[in-house]
C-alpha positions as MATLAB code, in Angstrom:
seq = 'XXXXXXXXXXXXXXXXXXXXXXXXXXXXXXXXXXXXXXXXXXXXXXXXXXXXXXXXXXXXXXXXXXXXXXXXXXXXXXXXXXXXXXXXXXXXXXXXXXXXXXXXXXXXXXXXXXXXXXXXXXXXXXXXXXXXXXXXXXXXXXXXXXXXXXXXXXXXXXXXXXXXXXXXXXXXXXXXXXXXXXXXXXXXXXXXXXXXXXXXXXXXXXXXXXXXXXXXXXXXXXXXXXXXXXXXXXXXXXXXXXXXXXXXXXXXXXXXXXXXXXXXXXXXXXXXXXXXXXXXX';
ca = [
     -13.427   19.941  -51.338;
     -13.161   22.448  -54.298;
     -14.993   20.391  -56.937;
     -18.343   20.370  -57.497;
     -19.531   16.324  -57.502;
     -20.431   16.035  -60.814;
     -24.316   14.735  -62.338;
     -25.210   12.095  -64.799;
     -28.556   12.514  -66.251;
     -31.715   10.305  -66.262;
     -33.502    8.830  -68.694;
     -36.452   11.278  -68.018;
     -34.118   14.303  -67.779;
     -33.890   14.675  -64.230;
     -30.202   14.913  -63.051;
     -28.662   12.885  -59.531;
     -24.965   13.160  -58.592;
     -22.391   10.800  -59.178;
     -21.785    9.519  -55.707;
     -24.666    9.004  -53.646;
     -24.774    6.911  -49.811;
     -25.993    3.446  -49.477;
     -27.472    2.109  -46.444;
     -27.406   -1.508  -46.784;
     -26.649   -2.994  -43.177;
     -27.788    0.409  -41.727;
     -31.080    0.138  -39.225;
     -30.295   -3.519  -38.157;
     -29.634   -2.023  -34.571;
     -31.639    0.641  -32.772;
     -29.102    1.808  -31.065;
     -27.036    3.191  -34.048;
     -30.028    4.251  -35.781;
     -29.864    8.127  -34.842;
     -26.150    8.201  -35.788;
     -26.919    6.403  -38.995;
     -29.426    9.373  -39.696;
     -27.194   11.832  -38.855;
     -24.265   10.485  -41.067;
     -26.712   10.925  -43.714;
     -27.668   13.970  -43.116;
     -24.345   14.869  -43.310;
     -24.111   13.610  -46.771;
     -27.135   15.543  -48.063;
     -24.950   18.653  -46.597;
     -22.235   17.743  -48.849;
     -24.210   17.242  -51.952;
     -24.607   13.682  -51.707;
     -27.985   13.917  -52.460;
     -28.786   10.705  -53.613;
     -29.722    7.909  -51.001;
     -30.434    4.443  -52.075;
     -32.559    1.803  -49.748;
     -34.937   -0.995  -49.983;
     -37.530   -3.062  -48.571;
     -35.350   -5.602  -47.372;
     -32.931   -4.046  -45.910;
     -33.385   -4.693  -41.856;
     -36.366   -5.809  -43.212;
     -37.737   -2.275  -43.069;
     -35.152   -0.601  -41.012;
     -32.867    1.122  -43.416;
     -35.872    2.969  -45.202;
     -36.633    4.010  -41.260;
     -33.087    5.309  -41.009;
     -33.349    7.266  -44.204;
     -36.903    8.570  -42.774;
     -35.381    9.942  -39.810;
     -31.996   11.699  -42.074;
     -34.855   13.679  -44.069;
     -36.985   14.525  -42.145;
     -37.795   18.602  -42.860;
     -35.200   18.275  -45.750;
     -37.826   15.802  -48.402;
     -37.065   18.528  -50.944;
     -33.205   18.119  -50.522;
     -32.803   14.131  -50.777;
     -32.966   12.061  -54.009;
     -34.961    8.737  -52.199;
     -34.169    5.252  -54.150;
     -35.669    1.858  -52.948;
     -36.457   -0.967  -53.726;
     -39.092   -3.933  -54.082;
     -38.031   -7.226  -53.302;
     -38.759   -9.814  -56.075;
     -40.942  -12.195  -53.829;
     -43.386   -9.127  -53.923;
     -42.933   -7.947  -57.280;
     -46.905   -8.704  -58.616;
     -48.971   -6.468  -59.691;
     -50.639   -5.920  -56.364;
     -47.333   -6.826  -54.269;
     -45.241   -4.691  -56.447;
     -47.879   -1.708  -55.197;
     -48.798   -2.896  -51.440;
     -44.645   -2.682  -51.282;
     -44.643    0.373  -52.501;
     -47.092    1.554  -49.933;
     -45.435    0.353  -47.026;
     -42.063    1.299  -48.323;
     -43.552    5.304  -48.606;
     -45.080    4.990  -44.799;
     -41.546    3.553  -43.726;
     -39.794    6.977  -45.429;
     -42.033    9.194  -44.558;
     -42.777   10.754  -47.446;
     -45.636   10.703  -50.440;
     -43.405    9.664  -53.536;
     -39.806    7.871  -53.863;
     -38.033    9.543  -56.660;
     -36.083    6.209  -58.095;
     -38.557    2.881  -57.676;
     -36.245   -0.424  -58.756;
     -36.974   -4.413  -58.819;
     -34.172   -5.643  -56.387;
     -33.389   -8.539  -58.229;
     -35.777  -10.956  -60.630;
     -37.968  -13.431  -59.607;
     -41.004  -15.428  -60.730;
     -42.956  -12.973  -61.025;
     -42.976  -12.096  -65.261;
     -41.437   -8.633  -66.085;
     -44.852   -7.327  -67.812;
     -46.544   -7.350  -64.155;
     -43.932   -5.317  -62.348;
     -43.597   -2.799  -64.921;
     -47.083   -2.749  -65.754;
     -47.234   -2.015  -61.697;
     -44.270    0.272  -62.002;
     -45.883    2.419  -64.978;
     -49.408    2.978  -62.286;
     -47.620    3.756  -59.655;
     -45.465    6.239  -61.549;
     -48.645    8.086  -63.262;
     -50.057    8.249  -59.929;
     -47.146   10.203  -58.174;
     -46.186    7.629  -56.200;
     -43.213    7.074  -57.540;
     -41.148    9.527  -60.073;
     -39.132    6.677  -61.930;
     -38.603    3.156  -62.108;
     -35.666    0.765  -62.652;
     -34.100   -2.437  -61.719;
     -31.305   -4.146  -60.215;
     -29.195   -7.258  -60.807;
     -30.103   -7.586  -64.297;
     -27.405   -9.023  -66.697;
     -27.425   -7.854  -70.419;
     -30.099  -10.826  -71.812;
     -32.202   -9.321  -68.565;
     -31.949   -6.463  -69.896;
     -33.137   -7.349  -73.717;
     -36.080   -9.329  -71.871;
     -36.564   -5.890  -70.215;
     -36.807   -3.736  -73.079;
     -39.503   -6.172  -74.939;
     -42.077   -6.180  -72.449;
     -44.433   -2.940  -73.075;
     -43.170    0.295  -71.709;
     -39.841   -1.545  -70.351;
     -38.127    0.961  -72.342;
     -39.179    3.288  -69.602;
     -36.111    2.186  -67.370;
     -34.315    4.406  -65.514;
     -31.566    2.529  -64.182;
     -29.892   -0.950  -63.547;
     -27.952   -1.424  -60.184;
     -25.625   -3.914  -59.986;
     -22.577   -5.026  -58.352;
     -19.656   -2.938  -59.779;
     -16.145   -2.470  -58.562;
     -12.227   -3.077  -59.170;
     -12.348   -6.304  -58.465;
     -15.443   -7.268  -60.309;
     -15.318   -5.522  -63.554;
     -17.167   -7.774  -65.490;
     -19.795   -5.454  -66.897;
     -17.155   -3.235  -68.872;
     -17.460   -6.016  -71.332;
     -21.067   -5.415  -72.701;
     -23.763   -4.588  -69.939;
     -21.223   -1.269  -69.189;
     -21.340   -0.032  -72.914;
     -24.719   -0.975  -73.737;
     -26.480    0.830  -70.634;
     -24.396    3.964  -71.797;
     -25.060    3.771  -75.516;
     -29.003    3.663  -74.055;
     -28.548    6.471  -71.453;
     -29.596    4.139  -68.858;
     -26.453    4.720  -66.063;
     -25.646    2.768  -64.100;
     -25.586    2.099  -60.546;
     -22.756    0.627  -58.473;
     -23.227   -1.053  -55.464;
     -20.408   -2.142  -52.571;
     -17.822    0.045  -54.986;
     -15.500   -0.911  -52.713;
     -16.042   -4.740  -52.832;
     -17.059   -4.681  -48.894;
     -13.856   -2.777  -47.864;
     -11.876   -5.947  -49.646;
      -9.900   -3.504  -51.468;
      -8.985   -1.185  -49.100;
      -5.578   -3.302  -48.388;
      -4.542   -4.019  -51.486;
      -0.723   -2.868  -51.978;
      -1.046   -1.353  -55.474;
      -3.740    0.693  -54.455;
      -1.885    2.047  -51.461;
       0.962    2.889  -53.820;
      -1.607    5.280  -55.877;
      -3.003    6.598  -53.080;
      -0.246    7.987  -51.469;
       0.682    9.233  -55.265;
      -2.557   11.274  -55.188;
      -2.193   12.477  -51.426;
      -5.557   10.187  -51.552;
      -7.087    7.449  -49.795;
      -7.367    3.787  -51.465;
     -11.255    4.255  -51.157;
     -10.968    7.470  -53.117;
      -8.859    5.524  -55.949;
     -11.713    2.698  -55.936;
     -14.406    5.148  -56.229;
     -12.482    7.907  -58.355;
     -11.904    4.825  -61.020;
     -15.512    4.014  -61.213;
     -17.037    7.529  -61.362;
     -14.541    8.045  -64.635;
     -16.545    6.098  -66.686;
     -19.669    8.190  -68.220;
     -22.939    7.185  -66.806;
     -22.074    5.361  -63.679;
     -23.286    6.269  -59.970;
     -21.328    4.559  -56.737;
     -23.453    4.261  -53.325;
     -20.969    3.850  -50.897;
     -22.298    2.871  -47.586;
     -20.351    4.382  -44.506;
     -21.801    4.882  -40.635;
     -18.844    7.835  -40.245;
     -19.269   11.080  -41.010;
     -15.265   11.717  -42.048;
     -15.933    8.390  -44.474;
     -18.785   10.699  -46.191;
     -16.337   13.509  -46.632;
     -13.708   11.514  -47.520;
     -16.012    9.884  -49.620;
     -17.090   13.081  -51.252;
     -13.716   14.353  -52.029;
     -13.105   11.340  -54.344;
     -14.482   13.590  -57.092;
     -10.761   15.569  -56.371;
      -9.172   12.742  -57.390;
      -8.124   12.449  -61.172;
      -6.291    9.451  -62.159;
      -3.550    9.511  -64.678;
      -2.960    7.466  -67.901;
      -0.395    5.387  -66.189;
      -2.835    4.839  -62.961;
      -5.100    3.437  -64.889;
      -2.752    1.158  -67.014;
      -1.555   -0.093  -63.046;
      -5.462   -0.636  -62.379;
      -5.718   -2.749  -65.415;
      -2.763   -4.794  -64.850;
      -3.600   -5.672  -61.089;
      -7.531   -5.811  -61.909;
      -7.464   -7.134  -65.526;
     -10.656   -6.450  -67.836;
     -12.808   -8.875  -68.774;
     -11.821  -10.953  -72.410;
     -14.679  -12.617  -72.462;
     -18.844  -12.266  -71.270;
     -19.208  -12.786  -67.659;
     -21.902  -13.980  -65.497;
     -23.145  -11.295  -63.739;
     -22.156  -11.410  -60.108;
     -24.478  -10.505  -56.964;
     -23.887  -10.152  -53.265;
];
């Protein structure tokens, strides 16, 4: 692993790197817990410094997980999570917060996001967002699951300008965000967040991938992330329990896909024509 993993910058000017670790499904059993924490670990060693989390995940236990990988190293890890809609008041949106921060460990989370949207009106949550972010609690906000109109609703509401991010479900096989929510979150400078880039290992047997794989002395996880990290502005968070899955994650930034790749990729996973629902897992 000669390459650096390259940045994409935030909003606020701060910079994260391109391929971060998820931990979705991590802290759901205590007895893989202190491997979980040492697999990330091992990522912040490799310069995977971002780690993304939320509330609901093992209702609390991820965010436990990710206490445990940094703890002594605060000043090393780039800490996302996230507040589940159902909480997403005024109040709830900062009680969650509170309880999220006692969970980690630590006195701020750099990257605070809505998980998805509920009843709750945007104004509340942002107007929660904006206090908890001038009171060090957090260092910046954004949301997740939120389709371009979302997004417009979003930028109306006072101070929802102030977003730092939108994760949402991005990968080969669901490219249905290239066709406007893609180009409008880069012509913003709001990137973009990918979540289960590799469609929950779905595409890790898929022939034509194989094929370029073995082209590129690669794995078809590298292809699948390597094609998403291409585009200007967008951040993957695989999730992986295995320390060689980190490094082999990390090494998809050696990985530099040819014109003719990519005209395979668009053949066997065809662009969208047409505006797409946004899809969710």
């Amino acid at each position: 692993m000669h390459d650096a993993i390259p940045t994409t910058t935030l909003p606020n000017g701060g910079t994260v790197p391109v391929i971060g670790q998820g931990t979705w499904h991590m802290g759901e059993r205590k007895a893989s817990a202190a491997e979980e924490a040492k697999t990330l670990r091992h990522g912040l060693d490799l310069g995977m410094t971002l780690i993304d989390t939320a509330e609901m995940y093992a209702d609390g236990g991820a965010e436990r997980v990710v206490a445990e990988a940094i703890r002594g190293r605060r000043a090393d890890a780039f800490v996302v999570s996230k507040v589940l809609p159902t909480n997403a008041s005024r109040d709830g949106t900062t009680k969650a917060c509170e309880a999220s921060l006692k969970r980690l460990g630590t006195d701020h989370i750099d990257l605070y996001l809505l998980h998805w949207r509920g009843r709750y009106l945007l104004s509340q949550t942002v107007d929660a967002f904006e206090t908890l972010r001038q009171a060090g609690k957090i260092g910046a906000w954004g949301v997740s699951n939120f389709d371009s109109d979302d997004m417009e609703e979003l930028f109306a509401v006072p101070e929802g300008g102030n977003v730092a991010t939108n994760q949402v479900l991005y990968n080969l096989n669901r490219r249905g965000i290239e066709y406007d929510l893609l180009k409008d979150s880069q012509a913003r400078g709001i990137p973009i967040m990918a979540y289960s880039p590799l469609d929950e290992g779905r595409l890790l047997r898929h022939p034509e991938l194989i094929h370029i794989a073995k082209a590129h002395q690669a794995t078809v996880a590298q292809i699948a992330l390597a094609f998403l990290i291409r585009n200007p502005g967008v951040i993957v968070i695989p999730k992986t329990g295995m320390p060689e899955r980190v490094r082999e994650n990390r090494a998809s930034v050696e990985v530099h896909l040819t014109a003719d790749d990519l005209a395979i990729l668009d053949r066997v996973f065809p662009p969208p024509a047409r505006k797409m629902p946004l899809e969710m897992i």
